[in-house]
C-alpha positions as CSV (number, residue, x, y, z in Angstrom):
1,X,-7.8,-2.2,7.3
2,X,-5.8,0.4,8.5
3,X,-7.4,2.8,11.1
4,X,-5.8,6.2,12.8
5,X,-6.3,7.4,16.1
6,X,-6.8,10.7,16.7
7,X,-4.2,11.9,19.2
8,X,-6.6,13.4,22.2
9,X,-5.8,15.7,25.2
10,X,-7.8,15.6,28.4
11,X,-7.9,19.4,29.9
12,X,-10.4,20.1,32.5
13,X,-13.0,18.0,32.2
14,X,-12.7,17.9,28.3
15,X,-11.5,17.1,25.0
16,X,-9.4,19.2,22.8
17,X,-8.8,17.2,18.8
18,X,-6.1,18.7,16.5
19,X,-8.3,21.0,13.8
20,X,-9.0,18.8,11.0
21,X,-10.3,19.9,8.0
22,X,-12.4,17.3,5.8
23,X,-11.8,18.0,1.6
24,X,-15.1,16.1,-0.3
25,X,-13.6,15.2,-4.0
26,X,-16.6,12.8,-5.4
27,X,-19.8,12.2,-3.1
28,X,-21.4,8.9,-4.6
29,X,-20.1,9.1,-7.9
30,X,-21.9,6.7,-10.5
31,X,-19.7,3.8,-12.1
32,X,-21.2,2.0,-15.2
33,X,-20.3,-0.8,-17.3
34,X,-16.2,-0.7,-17.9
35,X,-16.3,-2.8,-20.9
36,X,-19.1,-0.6,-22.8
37,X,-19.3,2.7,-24.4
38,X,-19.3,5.6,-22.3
39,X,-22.7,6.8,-21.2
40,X,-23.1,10.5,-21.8
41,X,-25.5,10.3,-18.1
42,X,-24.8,14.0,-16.5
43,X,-21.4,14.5,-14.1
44,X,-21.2,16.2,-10.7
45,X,-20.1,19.6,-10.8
46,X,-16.3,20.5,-12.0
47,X,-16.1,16.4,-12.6
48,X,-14.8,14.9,-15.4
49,X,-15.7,11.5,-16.6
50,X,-12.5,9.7,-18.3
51,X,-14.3,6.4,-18.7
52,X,-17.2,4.4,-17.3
53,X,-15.0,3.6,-14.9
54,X,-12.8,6.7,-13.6
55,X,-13.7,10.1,-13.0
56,X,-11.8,13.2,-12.0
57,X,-11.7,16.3,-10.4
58,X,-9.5,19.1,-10.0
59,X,-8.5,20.5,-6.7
60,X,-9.4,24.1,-6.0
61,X,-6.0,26.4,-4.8
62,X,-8.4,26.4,-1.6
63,X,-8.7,23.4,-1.2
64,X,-4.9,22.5,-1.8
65,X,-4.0,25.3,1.0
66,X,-6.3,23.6,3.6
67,X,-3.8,20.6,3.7
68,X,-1.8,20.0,6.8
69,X,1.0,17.5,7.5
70,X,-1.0,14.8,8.4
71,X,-3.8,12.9,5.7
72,X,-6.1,10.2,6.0
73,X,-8.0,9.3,2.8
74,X,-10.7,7.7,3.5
75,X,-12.8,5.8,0.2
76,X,-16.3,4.3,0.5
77,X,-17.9,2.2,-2.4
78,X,-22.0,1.3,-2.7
79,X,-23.7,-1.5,-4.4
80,X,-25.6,-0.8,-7.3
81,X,-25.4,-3.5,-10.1
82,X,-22.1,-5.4,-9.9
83,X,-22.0,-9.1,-7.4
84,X,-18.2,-9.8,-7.7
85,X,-15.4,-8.7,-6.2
86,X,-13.6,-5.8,-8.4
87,X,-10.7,-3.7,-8.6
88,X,-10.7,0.0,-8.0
89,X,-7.8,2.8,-6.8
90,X,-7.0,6.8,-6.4
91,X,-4.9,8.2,-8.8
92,X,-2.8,11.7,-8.3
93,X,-2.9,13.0,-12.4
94,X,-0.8,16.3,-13.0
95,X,-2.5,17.9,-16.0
96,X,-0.7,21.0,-17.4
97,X,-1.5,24.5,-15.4
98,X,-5.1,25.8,-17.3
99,X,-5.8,22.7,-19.7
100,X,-9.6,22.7,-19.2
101,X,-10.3,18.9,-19.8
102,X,-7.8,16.0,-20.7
103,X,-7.9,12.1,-21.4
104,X,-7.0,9.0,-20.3
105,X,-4.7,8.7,-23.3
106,X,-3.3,12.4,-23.1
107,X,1.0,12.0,-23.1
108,X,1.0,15.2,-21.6
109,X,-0.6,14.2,-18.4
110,X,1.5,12.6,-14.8
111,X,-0.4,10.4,-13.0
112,X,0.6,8.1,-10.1
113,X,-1.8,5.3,-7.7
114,X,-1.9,6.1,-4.2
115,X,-4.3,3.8,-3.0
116,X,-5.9,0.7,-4.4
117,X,-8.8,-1.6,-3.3
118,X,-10.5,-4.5,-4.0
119,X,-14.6,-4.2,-3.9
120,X,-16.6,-7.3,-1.6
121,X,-18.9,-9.4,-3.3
122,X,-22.0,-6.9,-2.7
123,X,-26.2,-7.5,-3.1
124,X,-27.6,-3.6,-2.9
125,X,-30.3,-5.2,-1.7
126,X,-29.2,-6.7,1.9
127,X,-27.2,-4.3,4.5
128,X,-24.4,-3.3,4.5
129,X,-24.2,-1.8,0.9
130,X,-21.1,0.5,1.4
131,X,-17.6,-1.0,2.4
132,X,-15.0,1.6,4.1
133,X,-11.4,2.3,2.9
134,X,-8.9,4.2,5.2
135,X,-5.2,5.2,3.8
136,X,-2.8,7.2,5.8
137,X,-1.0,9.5,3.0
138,X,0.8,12.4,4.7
139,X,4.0,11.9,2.0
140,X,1.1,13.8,-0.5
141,X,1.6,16.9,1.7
142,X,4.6,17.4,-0.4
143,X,2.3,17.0,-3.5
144,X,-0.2,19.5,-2.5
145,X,2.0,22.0,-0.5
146,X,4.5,22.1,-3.7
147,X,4.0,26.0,-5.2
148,X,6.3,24.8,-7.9
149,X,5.0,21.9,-9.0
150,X,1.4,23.7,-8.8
151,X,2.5,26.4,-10.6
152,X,3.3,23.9,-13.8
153,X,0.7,21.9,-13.2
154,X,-3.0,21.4,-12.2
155,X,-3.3,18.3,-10.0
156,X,-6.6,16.0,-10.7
157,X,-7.9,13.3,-8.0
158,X,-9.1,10.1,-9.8
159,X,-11.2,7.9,-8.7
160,X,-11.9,4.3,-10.4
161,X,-13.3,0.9,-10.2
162,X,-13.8,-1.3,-13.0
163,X,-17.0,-3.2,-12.8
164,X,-19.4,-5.6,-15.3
165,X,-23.1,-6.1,-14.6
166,X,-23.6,-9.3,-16.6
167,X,-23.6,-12.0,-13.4
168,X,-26.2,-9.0,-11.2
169,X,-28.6,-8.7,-14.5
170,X,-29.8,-12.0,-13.6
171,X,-28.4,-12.9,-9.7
172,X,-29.9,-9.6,-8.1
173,X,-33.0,-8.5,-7.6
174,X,-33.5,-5.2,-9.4
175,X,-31.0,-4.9,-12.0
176,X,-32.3,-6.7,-14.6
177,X,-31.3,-4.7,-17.9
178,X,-29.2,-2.0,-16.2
179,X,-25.5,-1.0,-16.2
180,X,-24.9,1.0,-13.5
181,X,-22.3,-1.3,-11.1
182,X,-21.3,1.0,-8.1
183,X,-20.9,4.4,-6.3
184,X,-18.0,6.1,-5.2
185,X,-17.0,8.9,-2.6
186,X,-13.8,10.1,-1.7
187,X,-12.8,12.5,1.1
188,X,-9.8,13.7,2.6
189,X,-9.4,14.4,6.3
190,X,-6.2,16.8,7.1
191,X,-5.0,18.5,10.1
192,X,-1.6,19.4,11.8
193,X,0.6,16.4,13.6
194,X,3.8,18.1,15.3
195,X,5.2,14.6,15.4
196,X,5.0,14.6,12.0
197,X,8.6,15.6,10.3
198,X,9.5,13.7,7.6
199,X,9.2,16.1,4.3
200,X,9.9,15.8,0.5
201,X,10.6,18.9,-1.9
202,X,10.7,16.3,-5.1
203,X,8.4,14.2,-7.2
204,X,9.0,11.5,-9.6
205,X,6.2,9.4,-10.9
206,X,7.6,6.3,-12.0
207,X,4.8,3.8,-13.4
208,X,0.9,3.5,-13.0
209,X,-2.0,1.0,-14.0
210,X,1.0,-1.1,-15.0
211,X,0.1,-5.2,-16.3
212,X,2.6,-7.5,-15.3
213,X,2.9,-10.9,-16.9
214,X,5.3,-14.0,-17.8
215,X,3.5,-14.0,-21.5
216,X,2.7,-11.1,-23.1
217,X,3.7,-8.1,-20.5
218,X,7.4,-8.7,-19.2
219,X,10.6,-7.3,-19.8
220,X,12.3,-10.4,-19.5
221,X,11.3,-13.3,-21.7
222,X,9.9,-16.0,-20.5
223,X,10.0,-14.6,-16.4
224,X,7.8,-12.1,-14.7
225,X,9.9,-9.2,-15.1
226,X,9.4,-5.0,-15.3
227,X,12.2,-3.0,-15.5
228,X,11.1,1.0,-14.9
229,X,14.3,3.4,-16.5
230,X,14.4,6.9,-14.7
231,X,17.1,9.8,-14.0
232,X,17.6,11.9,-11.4
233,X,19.0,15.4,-12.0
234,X,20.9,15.6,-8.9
235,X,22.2,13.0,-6.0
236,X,19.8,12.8,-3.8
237,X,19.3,11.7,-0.1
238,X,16.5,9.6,1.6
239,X,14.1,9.3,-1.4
240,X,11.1,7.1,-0.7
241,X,9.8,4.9,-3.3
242,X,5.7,3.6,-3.1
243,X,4.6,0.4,-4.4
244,X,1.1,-0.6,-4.8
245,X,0.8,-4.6,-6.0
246,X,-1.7,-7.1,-6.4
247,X,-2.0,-10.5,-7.9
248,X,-4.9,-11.4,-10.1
249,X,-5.3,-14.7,-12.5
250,X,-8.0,-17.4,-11.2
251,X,-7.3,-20.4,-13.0
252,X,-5.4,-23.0,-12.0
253,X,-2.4,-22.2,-9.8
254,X,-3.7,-18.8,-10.9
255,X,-1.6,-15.4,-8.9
256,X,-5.0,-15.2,-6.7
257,X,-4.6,-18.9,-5.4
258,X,-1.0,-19.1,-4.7
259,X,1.1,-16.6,-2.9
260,X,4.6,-15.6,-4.5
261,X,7.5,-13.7,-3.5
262,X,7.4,-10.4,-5.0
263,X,11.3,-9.1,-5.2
264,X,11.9,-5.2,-5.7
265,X,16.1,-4.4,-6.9
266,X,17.3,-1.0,-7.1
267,X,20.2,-1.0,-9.8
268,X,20.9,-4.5,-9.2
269,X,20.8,-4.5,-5.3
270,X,17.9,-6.2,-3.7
271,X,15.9,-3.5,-1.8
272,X,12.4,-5.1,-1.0
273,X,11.3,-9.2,-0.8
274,X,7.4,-9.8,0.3
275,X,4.7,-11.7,-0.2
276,X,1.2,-10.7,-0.6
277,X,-1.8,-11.7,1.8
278,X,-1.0,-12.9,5.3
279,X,-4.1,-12.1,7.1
280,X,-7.1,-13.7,7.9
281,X,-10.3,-12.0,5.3
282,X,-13.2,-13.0,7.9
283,X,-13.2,-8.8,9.3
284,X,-14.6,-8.3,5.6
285,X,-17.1,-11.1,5.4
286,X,-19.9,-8.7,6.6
287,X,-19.4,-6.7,3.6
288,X,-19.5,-9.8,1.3
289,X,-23.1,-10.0,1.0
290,X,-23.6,-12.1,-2.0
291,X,-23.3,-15.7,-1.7
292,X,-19.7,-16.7,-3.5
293,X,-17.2,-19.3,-3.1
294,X,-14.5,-17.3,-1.7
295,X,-15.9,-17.1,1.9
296,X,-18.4,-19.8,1.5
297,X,-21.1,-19.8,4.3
298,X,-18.7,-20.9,7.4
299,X,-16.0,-18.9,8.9
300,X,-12.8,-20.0,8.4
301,X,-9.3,-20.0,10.4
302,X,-6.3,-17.5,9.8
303,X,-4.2,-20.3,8.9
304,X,-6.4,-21.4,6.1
305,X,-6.8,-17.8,5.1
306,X,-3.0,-17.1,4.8
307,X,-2.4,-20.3,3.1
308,X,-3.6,-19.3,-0.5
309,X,-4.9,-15.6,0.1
310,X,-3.6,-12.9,-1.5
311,X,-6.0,-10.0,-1.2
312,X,-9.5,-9.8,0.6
313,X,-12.5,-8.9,-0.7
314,X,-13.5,-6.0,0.6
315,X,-9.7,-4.3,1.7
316,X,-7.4,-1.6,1.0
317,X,-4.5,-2.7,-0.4
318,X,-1.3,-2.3,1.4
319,X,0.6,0.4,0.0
320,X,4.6,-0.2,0.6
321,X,7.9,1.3,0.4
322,X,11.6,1.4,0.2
323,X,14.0,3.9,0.9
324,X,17.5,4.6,-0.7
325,X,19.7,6.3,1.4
326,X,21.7,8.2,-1.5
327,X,20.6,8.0,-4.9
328,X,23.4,9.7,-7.1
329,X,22.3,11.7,-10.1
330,X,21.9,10.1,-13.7
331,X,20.3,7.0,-14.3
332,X,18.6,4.2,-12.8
333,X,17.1,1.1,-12.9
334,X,13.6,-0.2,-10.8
335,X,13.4,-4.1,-11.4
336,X,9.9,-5.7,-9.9
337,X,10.0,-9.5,-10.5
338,X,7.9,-12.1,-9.5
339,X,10.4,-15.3,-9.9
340,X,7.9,-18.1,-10.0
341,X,4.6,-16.7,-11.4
């Protein structure tokens, strides 16, 4: 998992750290049952609960000015009542300026993923029961320095993992009967990088929480295809595009067992080629308390790791990007295919 150092200067006998200022957004946040009704169990303060799985919360103008140049996010999830490994992520959502409350559903709403992870397989009751998640995200400086964009708009942290308690009723001691899978907290830690130069004055979300499929969820028939239309207003230089992947599918020659070039075009001309995994998941097995046949009880090599693996239980998800020298104004085409899935 990715890790920052703080830069550190030695004067006199001591250290002096760049200020940093630490933003709390959820602090052990409750997650129930994804695939049942929403519980109507209180929320934290100024938090909204979208579904059993997501909540959100606005950030204060305060809070928004504290931000500096350079951002670490930094995610930690508890066991409560879920075994398996499970997907979860931070979502940006622009709600229009004063709207008190909002949905999942609401059209009027901009929301874009920048950061995803996928939970170990966790017992609450043997140590550890929180796992760590550290993103570097300084390009949201732009976000949350933007007086124009946050004088249209509100902007809403999210914060989700979709979880099922059904194997942990009966596997784990103590949650027979309940629905309550995992906690969340979120914070951001912010302070002032001179090194630091790179700036944006534009946003364009493109595509979030987006399914992608060679059956029922393609643009292309029959191929593993999504094709994302957008327009600029004006010709642009150097704009950065984030893309947050993972395969899922465990059945035979399943996306999860079998890693596949991912290929990224840009109006027709190839702009990113990669393929998921390629590290070894044994700095995770600590966190992957419950017995499960991913990691099985003996460590294994890199090499048989990065044979198969796409993802570790237990890690961020890398979070990568392109650049397009000059993008002219008018429209464009995004195509994100997966040739042999």
């Amino acid at each position: 998992m990715k890790k920052i150092l703080l830069p550190l200067m030695l004067f006199a006998g001591f250290f002096k750290m760049a200020a940093q200022t630490t933003i709390n957004v959820f602090s052990q946040v409750v997650f129930y049952d994804g695939y049942a009704a929403n519980v109507s169990n209180p929320v934290p303060a100024n938090t909204i609960r979208l579904a059993n799985y997501r909540y959100a919360r606005k950030l204060s103008d305060t809070e928004l000015n504290s931000f500096q140049n350079k951002i670490q996010m930094n995610v930690n999830i508890g066991a409560l009542c879920d075994n398996y490994d499970r997907i979860g992520g931070v979502h940006i959502a622009l709600v229009p300026k004063n709207q008190t409350t909002y949905t999942l559903s609401d059209t009027g709403v901009k929301r874009f993923e920048i950061g995803r992870y996928i939970t170990p397989f966790m017992n609450k009751n043997i140590s550890p029961t929180t796992v760590p998640y550290t993103y570097e995200v300084d390009n949201l400086y732009a976000v949350f320095s933007n007086v124009t964009l946050r004088n249209t708009y509100d902007i809403y942290v999210e914060l989700d993992v979709f979880g099922v308690p059904y194997a942990a009723n009966t596997q784990v001691v103590g949650c027979s009967g309940r629905n309550d899978v995992f906690e969340g907290t979120l914070n951001f830690v912010t302070y002032n990088d001179p090194s630091v130069t790179t700036s944006y004055n534009n946003l364009l979300p493109l595509l979030d929480s987006n399914e992608l499929n060679n059956y029922n969820n393609t643009d292309q028939a029959g191929e593993t295809v999504r094709l994302v239309n957008f327009n600029v207003n004006q010709s642009t230089d150097n704009a950065k595009f984030f893309i947050i992947s993972t395969p899922h599918g465990a059945n035979t020659n399943g996306e999860e067992y079998v890693r596949r070039e991912n290929q990224v075009s840009l109006d027709n001309a190839q702009v990113l080629t990669f393929t998921p995994g390629g590290k070894s998941c044994e700095p995770y097995r600590m966190y992957n308390t419950q017995g499960n046949g991913i990691y099985g009880t003996s460590v294994k090599t890199t090499a048989w790791w990065t044979s198969w693996n796409n993802w570790c239980p237990g890690d961020s998800v890398p979070i990568r990007s392109f650049t397009s020298p000059t993008l002219a104004a008018g429209s464009h085409v995004l195509k994100y295919k997966v040739p042999t899935a």
